[in-house]
C-alpha positions, 0 to 999 in steps of 0.5 A, a space after each residue: 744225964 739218967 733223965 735222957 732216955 738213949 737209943 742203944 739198943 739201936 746200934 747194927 751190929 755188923 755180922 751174917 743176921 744183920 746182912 740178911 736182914 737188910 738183903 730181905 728189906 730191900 728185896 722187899 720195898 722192891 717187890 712192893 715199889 714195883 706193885 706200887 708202879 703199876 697201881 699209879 701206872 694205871 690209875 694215871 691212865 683212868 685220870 686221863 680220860 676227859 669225861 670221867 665220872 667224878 666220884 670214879 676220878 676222885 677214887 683213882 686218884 686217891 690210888 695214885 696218891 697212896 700209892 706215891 706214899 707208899 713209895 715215899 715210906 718204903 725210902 723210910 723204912 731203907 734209911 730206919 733199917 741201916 739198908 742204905 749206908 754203911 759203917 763208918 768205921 776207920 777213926 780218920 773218917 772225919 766231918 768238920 762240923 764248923 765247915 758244914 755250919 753256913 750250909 747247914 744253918 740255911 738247910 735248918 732255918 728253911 725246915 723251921 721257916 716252913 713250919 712257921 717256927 723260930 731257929 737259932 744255933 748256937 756254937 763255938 769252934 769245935 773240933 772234927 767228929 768222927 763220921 760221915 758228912 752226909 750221915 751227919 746231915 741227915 741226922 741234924 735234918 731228922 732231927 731238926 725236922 722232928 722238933 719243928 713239927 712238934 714246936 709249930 703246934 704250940 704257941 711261939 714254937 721256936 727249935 734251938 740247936 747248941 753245939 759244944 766243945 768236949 768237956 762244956 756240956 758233958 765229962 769226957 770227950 765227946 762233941 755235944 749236940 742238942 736240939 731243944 724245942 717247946 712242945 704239947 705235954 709228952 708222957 713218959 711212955 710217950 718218951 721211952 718209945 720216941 725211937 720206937 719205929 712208926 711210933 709218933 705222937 703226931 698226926 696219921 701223916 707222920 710215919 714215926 720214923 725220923 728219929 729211929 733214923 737217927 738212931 740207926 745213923 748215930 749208932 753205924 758212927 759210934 756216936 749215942 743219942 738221947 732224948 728227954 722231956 721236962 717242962 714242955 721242952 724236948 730235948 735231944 742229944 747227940 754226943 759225937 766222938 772226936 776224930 783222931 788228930 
């Protein structure tokens, strides 16, 4: 278990400093998304035009395009900063994982078949966790997103997730959750800032912020993540605590 580096330090601690801090994050992305509405807004209008000289339409619409994007990450950055949900707090707040199975084995082969790599999910009855579907889905999509980016990139890429009932994959009671995939060599620093935001060891393309995501939406659930690297192989690890009977 020590080889896991955990996103503990993760956890929002509700109180008067993390509200302000979501208050001036959102006012921020929409102060920046309406100037990003007026940048597409009028870069739209100058694509418009018939004759426009090439290298003129080429720079506009280059204006459009990184202004979409910088609309697309400032959604990014609501979800990494906690803005946008709350906490799951009441233990009868549950998520039948076996219910959610079929739709989420379709969702997560569909990620892995756009990225050209192999899936597989592996479990056995388990019981309800405590939390939130939606939380839960998101987090298994970050997840597996993230190894399905890294695994397309090596020969026979291919992401696994194993889920396991309390007490066969780790002591206590925690429903276990791993997300394995083949990828390209990670160094230690590499590891020890995998929830770091924007940090990614992937293309210019990639914001960085899909497992500090996962880490903000574990910990508002009171589950614990990890992650770990050993021979070529990424692992994650999302232990989910078990509802109230």
């Amino acid at each position: 278990m020590s080889e896991f580096v955990f996103a503990d330090s993760y956890r929002l601690e509700p109180g008067p400093t993390r509200d302000f801090y979501q208050m001036f994050m959102k006012g921020l992305v929409h102060k920046q998304n309406n100037l990003m509405g007026v940048i597409q807004g009028f870069s739209s209008l100058i694509l418009y035009e018939d004759d426009l000289d090439p290298t003129v339409r080429e720079n506009a619409q280059q204006m459009q395009d990184s202004a979409k994007a910088a609309s697309d990450m400032n959604k990014e950055i609501l979800a990494a900063s906690g803005s946008n949900f709350g906490n799951v707090e009441d233990p009868n707040d549950s998520v039948q994982l076996g219910d959610m199975l079929p739709f989420l084995t379709e969702k997560l082969e569909g990620i892995c078949s756009e990225h050209g790599v192999g899936f597989q999910l592996n479990s056995k009855t388990i019981p309800a966790v405590v939390g939130d579907s939606g939380h839960v889905n998101e987090i298994l999509t970050r997840l597996v997103l993230n190894a399905a980016e890294a695994a397309k990139d090596v020969e026979n890429g291919a992401v696994a997730v194993d889920i396991f009932a309390p007490g066969e994959a780790s002591p206590g009671s925690n429903v276990d959750l791993f997300v394995r995939n083949n990828c390209s060599e990670l160094t230690e620093g590499d590891l020890n800032r995998a929830f770091e935001p924007f940090h990614t060891t992937k293309t210019a393309e990639h914001v960085g912020l899909g497992l500090t995501t996962a880490a903000v939406y574990a910990g508002q659930m009171g589950m614990r993540i990890g992650v770990r690297y050993a021979d070529n192989m990424f692992t994650s690890w999302l232990a989910m605590p078990p509802a109230s009977a």
